[in-house]
Structures are given as C-alpha cells and as structure tokens.
KELUM-31985 format. One line per field, with one value per atom (N, C-alpha, C): residue in one letter; x, y, z; atom name. Coordinates in nm, 3 decimals. Each point is the difference from the previous one (the first is absolute). Example, Ala and Ser with C-alpha at 12.3 -4.5 7.8 and 13.67 -1.06 7.14 Angstrom:
residu [a a a s s s]
X [1.319 -0.089 0.090 -0.035 0.082 -0.077]
Y [-0.569 0.119 0.120 0.105 0.119 0.109]
Z [0.780 0.000 0.000 -0.072 0.006 0.073]
atome [N CA C N CA C]
% end
This chain:
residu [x x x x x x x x x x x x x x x x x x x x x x x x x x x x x x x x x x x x x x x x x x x x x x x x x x x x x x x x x x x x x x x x x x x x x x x x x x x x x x x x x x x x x x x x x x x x x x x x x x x x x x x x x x x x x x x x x x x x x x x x x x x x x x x x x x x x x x x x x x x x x x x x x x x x x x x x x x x x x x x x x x x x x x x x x x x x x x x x x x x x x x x x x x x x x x x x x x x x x x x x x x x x x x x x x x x x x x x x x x x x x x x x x x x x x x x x x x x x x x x x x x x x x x x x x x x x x x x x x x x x x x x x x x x x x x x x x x x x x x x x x x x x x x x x x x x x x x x x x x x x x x x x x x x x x x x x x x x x x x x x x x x x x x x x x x x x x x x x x x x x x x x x x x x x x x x x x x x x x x x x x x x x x x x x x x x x x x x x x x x x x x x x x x x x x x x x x x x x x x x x x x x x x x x x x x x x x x x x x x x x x x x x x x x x x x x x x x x]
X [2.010 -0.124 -0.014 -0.071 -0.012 -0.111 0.000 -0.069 -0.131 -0.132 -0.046 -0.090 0.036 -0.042 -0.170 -0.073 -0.083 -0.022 -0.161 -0.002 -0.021 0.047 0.001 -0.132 -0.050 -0.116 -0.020 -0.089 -0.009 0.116 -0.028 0.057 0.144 0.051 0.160 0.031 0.153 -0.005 0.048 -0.015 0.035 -0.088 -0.112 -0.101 -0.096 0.039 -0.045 0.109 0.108 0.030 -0.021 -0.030 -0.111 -0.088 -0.100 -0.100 -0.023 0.053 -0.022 0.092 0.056 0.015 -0.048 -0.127 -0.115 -0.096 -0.021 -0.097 0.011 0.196 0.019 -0.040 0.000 -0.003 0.023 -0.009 0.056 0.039 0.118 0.069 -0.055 -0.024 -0.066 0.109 -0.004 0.129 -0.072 0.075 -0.015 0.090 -0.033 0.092 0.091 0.113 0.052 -0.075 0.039 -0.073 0.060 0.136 0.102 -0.098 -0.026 -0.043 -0.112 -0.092 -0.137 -0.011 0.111 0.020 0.029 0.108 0.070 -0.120 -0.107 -0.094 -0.080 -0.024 -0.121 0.084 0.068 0.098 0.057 -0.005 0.037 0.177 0.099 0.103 0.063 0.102 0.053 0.121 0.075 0.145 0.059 0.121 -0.025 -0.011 -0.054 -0.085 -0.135 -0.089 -0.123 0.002 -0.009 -0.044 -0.186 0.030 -0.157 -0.029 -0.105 -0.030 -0.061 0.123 0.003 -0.158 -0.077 -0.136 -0.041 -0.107 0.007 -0.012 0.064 0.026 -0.135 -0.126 -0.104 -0.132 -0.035 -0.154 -0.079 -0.025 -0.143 -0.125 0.022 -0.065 -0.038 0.042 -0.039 -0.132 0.076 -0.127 -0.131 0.019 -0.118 -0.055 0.053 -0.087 -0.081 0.083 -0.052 -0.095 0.004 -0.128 -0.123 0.046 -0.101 -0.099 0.059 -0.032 -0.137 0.084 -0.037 -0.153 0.006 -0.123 -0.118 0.000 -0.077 0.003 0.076 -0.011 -0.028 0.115 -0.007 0.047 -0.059 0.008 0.176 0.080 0.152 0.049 0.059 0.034 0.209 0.033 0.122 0.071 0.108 0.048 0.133 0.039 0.086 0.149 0.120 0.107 -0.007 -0.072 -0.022 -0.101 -0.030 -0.167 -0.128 0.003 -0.100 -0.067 -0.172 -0.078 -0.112 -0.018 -0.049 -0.114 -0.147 -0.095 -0.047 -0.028 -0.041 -0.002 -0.021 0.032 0.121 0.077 0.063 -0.041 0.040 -0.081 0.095 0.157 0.080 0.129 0.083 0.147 0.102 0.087 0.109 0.132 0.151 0.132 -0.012 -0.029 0.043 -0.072 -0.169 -0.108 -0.090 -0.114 -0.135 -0.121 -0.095 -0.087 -0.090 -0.031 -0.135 -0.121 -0.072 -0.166 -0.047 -0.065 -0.065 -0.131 -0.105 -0.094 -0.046 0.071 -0.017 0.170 0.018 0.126 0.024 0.101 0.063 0.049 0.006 0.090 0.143 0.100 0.153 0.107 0.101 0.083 0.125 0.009 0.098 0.109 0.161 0.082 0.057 0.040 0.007 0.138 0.046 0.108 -0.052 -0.090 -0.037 -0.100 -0.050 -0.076 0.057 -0.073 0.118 -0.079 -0.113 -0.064 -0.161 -0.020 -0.188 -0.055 -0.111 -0.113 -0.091 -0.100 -0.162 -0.084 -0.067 -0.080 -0.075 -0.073 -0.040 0.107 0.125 0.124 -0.040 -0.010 -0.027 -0.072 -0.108 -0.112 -0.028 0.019 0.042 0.160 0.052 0.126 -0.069 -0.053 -0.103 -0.050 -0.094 -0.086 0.023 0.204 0.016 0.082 0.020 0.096 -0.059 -0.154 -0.010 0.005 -0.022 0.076 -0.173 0.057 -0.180 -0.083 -0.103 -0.073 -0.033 0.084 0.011 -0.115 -0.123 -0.122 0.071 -0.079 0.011 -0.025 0.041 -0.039 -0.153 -0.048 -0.068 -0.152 -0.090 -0.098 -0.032 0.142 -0.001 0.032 -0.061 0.024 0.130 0.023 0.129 -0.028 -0.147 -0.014 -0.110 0.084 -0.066 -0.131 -0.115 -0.110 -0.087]
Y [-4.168 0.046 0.149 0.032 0.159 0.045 0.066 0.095 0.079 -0.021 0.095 0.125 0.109 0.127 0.022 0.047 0.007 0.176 0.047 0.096 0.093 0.150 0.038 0.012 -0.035 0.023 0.152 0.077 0.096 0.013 -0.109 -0.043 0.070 -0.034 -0.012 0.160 0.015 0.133 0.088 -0.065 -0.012 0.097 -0.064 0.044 0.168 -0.019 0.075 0.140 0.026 0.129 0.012 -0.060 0.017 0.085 -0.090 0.110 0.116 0.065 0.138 0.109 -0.090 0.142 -0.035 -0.083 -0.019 0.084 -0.001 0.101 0.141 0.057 0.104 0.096 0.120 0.089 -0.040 0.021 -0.009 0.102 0.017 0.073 -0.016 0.151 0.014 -0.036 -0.066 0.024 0.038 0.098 0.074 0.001 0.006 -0.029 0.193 0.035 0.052 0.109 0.136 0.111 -0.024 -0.029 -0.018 -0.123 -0.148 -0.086 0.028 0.082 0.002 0.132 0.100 0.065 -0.089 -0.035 -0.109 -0.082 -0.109 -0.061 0.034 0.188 0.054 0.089 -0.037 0.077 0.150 0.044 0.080 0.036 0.044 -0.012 0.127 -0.003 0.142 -0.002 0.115 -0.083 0.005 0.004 0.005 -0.059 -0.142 -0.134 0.089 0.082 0.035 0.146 -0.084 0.089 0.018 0.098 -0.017 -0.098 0.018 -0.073 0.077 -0.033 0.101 -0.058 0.084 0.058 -0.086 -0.080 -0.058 0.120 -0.036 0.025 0.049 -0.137 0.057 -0.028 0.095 0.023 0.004 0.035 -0.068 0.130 0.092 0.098 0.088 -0.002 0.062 -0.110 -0.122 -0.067 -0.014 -0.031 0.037 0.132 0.080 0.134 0.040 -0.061 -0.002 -0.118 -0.083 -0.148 0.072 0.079 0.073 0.120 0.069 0.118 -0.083 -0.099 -0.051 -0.034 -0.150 -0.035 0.099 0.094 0.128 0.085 -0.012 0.131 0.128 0.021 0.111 0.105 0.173 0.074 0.030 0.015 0.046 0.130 0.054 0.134 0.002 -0.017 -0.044 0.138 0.083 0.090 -0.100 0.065 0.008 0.058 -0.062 0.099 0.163 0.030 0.118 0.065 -0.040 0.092 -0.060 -0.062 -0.019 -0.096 0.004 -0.089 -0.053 -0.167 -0.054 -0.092 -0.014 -0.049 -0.110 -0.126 -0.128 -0.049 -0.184 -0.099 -0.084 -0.089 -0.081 -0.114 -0.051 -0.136 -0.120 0.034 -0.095 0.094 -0.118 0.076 -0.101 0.005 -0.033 0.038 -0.041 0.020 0.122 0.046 0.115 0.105 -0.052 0.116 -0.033 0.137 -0.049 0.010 -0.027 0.019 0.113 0.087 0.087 -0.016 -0.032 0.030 0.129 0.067 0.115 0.023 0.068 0.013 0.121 0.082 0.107 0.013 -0.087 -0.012 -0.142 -0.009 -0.110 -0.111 -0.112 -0.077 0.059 -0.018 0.033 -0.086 -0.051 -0.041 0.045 0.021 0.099 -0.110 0.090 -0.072 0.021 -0.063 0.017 0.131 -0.013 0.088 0.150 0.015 0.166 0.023 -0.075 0.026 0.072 0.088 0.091 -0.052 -0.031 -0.056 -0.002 -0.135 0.001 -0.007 0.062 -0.016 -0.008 -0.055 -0.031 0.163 -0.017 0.114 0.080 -0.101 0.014 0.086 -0.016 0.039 0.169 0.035 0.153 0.069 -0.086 0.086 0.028 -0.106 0.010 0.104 0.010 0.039 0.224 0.011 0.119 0.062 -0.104 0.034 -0.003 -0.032 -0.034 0.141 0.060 0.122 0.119 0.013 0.126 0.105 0.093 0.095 0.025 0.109 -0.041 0.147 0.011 0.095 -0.034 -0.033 -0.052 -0.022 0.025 -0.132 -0.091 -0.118 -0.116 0.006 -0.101 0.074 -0.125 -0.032 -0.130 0.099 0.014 0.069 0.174 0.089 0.096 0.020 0.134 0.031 0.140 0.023 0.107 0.127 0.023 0.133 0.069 0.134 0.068 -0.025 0.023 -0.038 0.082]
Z [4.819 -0.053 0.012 -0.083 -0.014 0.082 0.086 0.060 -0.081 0.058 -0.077 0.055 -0.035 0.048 0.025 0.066 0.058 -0.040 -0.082 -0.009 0.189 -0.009 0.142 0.041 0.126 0.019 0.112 0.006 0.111 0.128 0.078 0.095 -0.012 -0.118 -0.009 -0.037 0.063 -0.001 -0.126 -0.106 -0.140 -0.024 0.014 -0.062 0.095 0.147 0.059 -0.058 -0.037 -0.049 -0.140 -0.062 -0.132 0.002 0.147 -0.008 0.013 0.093 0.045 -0.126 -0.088 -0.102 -0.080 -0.023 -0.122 0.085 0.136 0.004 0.082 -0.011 -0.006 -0.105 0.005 -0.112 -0.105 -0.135 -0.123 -0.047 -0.080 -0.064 -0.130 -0.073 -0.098 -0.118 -0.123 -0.086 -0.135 -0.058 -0.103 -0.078 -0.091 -0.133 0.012 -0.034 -0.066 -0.043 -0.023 -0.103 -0.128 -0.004 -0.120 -0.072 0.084 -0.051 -0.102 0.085 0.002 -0.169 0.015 -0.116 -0.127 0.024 -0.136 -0.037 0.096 -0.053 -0.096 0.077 -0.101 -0.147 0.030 -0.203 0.104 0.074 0.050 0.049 -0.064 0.012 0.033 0.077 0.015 -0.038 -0.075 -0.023 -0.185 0.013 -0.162 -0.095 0.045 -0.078 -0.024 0.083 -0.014 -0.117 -0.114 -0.143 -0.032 -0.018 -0.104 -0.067 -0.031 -0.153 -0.107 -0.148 -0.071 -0.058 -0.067 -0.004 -0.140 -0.055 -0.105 -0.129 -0.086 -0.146 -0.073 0.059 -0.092 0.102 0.014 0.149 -0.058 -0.171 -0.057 0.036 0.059 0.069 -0.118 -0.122 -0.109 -0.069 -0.003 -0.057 0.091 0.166 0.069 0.003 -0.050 -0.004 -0.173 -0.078 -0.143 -0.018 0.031 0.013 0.108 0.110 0.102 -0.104 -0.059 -0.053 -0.148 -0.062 -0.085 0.004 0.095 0.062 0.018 0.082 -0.006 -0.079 -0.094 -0.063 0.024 0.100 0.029 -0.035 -0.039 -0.101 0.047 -0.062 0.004 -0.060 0.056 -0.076 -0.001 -0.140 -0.027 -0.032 0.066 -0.025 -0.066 -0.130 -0.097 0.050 -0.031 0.042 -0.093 -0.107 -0.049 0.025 0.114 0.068 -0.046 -0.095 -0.033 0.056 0.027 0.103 -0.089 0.038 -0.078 0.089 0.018 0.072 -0.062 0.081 -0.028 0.096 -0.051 0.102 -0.081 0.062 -0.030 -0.042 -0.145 -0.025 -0.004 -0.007 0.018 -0.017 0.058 0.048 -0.087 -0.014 -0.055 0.059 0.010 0.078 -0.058 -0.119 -0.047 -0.041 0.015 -0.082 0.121 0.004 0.049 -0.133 -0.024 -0.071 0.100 -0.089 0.112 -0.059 0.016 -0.073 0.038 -0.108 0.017 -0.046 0.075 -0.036 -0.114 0.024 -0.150 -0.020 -0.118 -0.100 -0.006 -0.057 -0.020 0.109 0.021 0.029 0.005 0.101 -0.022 0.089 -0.072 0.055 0.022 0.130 0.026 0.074 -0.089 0.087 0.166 0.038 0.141 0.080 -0.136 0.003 -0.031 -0.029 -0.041 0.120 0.108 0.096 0.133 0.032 0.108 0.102 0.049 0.112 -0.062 0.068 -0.003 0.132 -0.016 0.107 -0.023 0.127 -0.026 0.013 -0.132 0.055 0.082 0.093 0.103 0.120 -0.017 0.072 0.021 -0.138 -0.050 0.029 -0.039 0.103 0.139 0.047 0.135 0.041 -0.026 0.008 -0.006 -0.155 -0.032 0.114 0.064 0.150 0.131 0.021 0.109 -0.012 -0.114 0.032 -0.084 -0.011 -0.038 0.094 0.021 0.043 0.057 0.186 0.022 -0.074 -0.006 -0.042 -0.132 -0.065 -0.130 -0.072 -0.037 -0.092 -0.061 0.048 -0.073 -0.127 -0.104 -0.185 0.036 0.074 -0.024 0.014 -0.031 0.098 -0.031 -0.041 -0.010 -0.156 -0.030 -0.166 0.036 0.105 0.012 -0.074 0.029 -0.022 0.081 0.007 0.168 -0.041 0.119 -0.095 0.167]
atome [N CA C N CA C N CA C N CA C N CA C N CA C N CA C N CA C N CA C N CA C N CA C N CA C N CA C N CA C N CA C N CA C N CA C N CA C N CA C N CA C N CA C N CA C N CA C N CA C N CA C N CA C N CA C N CA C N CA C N CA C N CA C N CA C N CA C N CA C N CA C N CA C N CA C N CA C N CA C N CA C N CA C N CA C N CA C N CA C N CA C N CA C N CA C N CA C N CA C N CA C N CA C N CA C N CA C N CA C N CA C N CA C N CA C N CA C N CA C N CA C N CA C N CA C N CA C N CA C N CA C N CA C N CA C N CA C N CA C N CA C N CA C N CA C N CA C N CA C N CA C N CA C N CA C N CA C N CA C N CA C N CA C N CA C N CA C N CA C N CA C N CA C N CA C N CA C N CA C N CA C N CA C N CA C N CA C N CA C N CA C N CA C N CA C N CA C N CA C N CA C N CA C N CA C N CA C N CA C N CA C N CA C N CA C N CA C N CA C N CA C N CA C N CA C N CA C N CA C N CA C N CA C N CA C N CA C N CA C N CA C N CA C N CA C N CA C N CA C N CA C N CA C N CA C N CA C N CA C N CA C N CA C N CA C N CA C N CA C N CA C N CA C N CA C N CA C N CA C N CA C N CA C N CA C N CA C N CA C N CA C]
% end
C-alpha cells in the first residue's frame, strides 16, 4: 500500500526554515533598464531608426479651412511683387479663390504665390518695429503745428 503524505505542519522542521526567510528582508526585483527601454519603443543600437515623417500633414488644408471659416483679411504677395488683399473663400490642390472687397473676385494659382499672410500680422509687425520718436500715422496729421 501506498503511503500517504501528510501536509508539514509548524512543528516539523520543514516548515520552520521556511519561515524565517518569509519574514526576513525582501529583496527588491526590478526589471532591467534594457527591458524597461525596449518595452517603451526605446532602442539603442542600429535597429533604432527614425521614423521617416508622413508624406502628407494636411497642415495646409488646416490652415486654409482655419483662415476660411473666419474670414480672415489675407494679404497674398505674388512671386512678381505684387500684393493682393482679401479673404479666402475656397482652396483647391492648385488655386486659392480670394474675395475682395473693392475689385474683383480672383483666382490665383498656387504657383505664382510667393507667400501669404494674415493682415493683422502687418500691422502688428508696423507697431512692433517703428522706430522710437517716430509719430504714429494714427492720430497725427504730420505737420509741425
């Protein structure tokens, strides 16, 4: 017949060196820095590439849908100098439309535009660098008086 085992009770000395290193110190365990890097995408090494940058960020259409909505006044310098004031009423891959309040409507292609800005930019830009002593044109008629 088979014998059958008896779990250890206190008494037995099985169990008495058990105890005293369940309620010795504990040793702290910590994962790895390597581990703990690799988990979070963090790699060192020449597996660890960039990531090449997307193709299309859309940052033209959030700023032309932004401008739109408000209608905010725009001032479009031309690659031939020439400057053209409105708001934007719709954009296209290849044109913007400008609305204007004295002239025409114009649709300009995107390729003859040397840079746009908001008007507001300008004026502000005017008053952050006039020169001091200066009169303001706002207020004054610029003659000794």
């Amino acid at each position: 017949m088979a014998s059958v085992k008896k779990p250890p009770t206190p008494a037995e000395p099985s169990a008495a060196a058990d105890g005293p290193a369940e309620l010795g110190p504990r040793k702290l365990i910590r994962p790895s820095l390597a581990r703990v890097l690799r988990d979070q995408g963090v790699s060192r090494g020449p597996s660890s590439r960039k990531m090449v940058p997307p193709e299309q960020t859309n940052a033209e259409a959030y700023y032309y849908l932004k401008q739109m909505q408000s209608k905010t006044p725009i001032v479009v310098r031309l690659v031939d100098g020439e400057e053209l004031r409105g708001w934007i009423e719709w954009y296209d891959k290849d044109v913007i439309k400008l609305n204007r309040e004295h002239g025409p409507n114009l649709l300009i292609p995107k390729r003859s535009i040397k840079y746009l800005f908001k008007e507001e930019e300008e004026r502000m830009h005017k008053r952050r660098f006039r020169p001091p002593g200066t009169p303001s044109s706002e207020g004054t008629s610029g003659a000794p008086g």
